[in-house]
N, C-alpha and C positions, 0 to 999 in steps of 0.2 A: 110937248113939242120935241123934246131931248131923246123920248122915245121916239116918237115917229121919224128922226133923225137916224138914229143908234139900228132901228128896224130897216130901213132904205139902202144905209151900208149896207149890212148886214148880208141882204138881198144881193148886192152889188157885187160884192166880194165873193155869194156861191155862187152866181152868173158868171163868173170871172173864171176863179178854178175849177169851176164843172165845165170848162172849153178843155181843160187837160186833162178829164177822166173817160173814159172808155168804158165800156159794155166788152165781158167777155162772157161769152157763149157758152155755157156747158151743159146740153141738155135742158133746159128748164129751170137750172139750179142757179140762181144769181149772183156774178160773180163779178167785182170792178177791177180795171189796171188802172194805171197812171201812167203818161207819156213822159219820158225822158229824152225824147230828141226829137226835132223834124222830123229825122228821116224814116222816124216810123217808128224806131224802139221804144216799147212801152212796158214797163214792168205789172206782173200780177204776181197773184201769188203761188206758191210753189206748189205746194198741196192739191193746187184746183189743175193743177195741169200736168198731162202727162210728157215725158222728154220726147220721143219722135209724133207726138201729135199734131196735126193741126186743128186751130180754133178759128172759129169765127169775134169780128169784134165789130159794137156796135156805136162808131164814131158822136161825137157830140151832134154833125150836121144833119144824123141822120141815116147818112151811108152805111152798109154793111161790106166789111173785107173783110179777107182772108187774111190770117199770120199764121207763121210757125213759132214751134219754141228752139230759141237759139242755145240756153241751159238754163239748168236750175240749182238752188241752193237751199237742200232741206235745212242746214244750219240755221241760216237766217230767213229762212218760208220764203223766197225772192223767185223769182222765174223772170225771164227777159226774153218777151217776144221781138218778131220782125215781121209787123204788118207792110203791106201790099198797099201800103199808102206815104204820101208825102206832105211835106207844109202840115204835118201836125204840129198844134202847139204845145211845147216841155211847160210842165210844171215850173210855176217861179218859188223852187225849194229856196231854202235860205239854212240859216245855222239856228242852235239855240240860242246864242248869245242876245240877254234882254230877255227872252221866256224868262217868268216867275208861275211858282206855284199860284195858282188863282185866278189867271189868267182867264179872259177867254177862248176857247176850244171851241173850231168846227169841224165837223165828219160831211166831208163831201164827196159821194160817191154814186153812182149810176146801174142800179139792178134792172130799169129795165131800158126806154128808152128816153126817158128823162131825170135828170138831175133830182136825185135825194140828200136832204143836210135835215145833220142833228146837233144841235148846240149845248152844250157844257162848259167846263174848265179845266185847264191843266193842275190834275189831281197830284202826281210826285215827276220831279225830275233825278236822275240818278248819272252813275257813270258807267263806265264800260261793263259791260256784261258779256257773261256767255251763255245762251240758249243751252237747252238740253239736249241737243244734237249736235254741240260743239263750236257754232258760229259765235261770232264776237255781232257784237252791237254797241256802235261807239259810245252812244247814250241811253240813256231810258227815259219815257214820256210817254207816263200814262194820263192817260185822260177822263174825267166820269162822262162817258158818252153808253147810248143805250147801242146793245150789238145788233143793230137789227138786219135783215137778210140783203147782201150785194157791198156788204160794209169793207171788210178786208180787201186789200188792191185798190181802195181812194184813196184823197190825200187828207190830213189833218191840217187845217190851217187856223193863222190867228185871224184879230178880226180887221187886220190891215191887208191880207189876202197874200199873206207870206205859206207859202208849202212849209210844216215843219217835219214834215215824215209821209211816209207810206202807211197807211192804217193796216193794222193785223189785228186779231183777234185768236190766232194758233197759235203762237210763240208760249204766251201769257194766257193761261183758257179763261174763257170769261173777263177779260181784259180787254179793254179798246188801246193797243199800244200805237204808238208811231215808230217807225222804225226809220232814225234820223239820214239827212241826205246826207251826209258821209259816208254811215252806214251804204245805202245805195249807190253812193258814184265807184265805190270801191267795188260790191258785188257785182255792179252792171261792167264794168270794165275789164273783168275778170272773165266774167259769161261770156261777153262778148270776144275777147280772145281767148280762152280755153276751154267755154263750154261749162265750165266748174267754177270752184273755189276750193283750188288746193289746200288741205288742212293734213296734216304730219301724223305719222303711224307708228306706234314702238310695235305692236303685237304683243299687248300684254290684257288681259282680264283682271281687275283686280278691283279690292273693295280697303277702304282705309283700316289702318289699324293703331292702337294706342301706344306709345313706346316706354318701354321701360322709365323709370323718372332719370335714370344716370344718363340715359341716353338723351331724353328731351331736354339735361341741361346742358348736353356736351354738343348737339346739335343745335338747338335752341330751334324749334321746333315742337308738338306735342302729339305728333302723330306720323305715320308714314302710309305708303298704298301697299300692302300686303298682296304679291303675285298670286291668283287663281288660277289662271292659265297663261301657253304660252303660244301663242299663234305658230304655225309649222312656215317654215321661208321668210318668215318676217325678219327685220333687222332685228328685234330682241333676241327670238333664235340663236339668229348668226353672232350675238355681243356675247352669248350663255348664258342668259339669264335663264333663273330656273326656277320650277315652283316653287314657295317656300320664303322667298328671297322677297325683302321688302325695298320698294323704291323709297328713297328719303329726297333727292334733288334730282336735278336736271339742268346740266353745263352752271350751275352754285345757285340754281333756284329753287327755293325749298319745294316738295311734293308732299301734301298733306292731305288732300282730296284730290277728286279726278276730276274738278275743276279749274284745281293748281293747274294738273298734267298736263290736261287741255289747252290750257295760256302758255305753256312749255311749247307746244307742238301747232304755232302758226302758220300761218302757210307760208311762207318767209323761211319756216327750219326744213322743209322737203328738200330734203337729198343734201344737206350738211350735218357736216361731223361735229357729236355731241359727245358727250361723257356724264356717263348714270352713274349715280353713286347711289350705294343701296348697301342694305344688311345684308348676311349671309350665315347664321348661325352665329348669332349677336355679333359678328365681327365686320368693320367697313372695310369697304373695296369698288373700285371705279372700274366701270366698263366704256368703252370705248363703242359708238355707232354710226352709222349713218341712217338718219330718219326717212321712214318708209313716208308712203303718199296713199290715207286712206282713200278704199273705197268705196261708192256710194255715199250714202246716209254716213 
């Protein structure tokens, strides 16, 4: 009876948040968003969409409208459309607070015209990360869910029918990740007034290097980003950084990877004055810049 209980939820709850998943059009290729407002903004994922395209999307009731893409964030795979519709209903995200590893996991998402869910459990929870393309992701929540086709662009929810993310499968390959609503209110707010998400630019190529041991204890540190190239007009340029020359910090935050460097240059430091401290022929010395605003990817 405790099953048949536990199974009727269950049911209830992807009835419930498959009223906020959408059908998004691409060709043939099955693809979900998630609504984030009435007034039509609905997040997909980035990958599946092009930036001056329009897509079709295929509402819970039925209906077929038109959206455009308002931007996108290869950082964190996000895209934020503007369907040609109203009175949609926003996803009821919530926070992680209370997720435990073990948890119940739903994958709720829409490849064609009806509502598909897969159930698991919350496999790890983690902290802030940064993607391979530079985005930040306030949390990590992975899930053991199977990836099967229309998956990425639903939502993850628990089994009280709480949104814990945006499902992705790109970010993390072969990974059912959520991608937390923090994550999301920040991206979409962002899209929504700039088209983007500003993230910071020295102009520099570089790949980490080991440091001497006098220096990793005079520094405390055990490595720094050795300069490969130096991008032509960028702010590195204009500070003189030069090849050769290793990054150690950024405004007294250590640089050890280009993951560091990456949590250096938030979208927050675009177009403020920093101070790079770096080697030069074993010897330190501080440059002075103002951080560039990359582009693209």
């Amino acid at each position: 009876m405790q099953l048949m209980e536990l199974s009727r939820e269950l049911s209830g709850v992807v009835e419930a948040v498959g009223r906020s998943v959408v059908r998004v059009e691409r060709g043939g290729r099955p693809v979900s968003g998630s609504v984030v407002s009435s007034e039509g903004h609905v997040v997909a994922i980035s990958h599946t969409v092009d930036r001056d395209e329009e897509v079709e999307l295929g509402l819970p009731d039925g209906r077929g409208v038109r959206a455009r893409v308002l931007g996108r964030d290869p950082g964190t795979d996000l895209a934020l459309l503007q369907a040609e519709a109203t009175g949609l209903q926003p996803a009821p995200f919530a926070g992680l607070e209370g997720v435990g590893v073990g948890a119940l996991a739903l994958g709720v998402y829409r490849p064609g015209r009806t509502t598909r869910a897969t159930l698991g459990i919350v496999a790890a929870l983690g902290d802030s990360w940064r993607t391979r393309y530079g985005g930040r992701v306030d949390r990590y929540l992975e899930a053991s869910l199977p990836l099967a086709p229309g998956f990425s662009g639903g939502l993850l929810a628990d089994a009280s029918g709480r949104a814990l993310g945006v499902s992705s499968s790109g970010l993390l390959r072969g990974v059912a990740l959520g991608i937390p609503a923090a994550t999301v209110t920040r991206v979409v707010d962002s899209l929504r007034e700039h088209g983007r998400v500003k993230r910071g630019f020295l102009g520099i190529a570089s790949q980490p290097v080991a440091l001497p041991e006098p220096l990793q204890a005079s520094l405390g540190q055990p490595a720094g980003l050795l300069v490969m190239r130096v991008v032509p007009g960028s702010a590195a340029q204009a500070a003189g950084v030069l090849l050769g020359d290793v990054v150690v910090s950024v405004d007294g935050h250590s640089v050890a990877s280009p993951v560091d460097l990456l949590s250096a240059l938030d979208e927050e430091r675009v177009g403020q004055r920093s101070r790079l401290r770096l080697l030069r022929g074993g010897e330190a010395l501080e440059l002075e810049l103002t951080i560039g605003e990359r582009e693209g990817r």
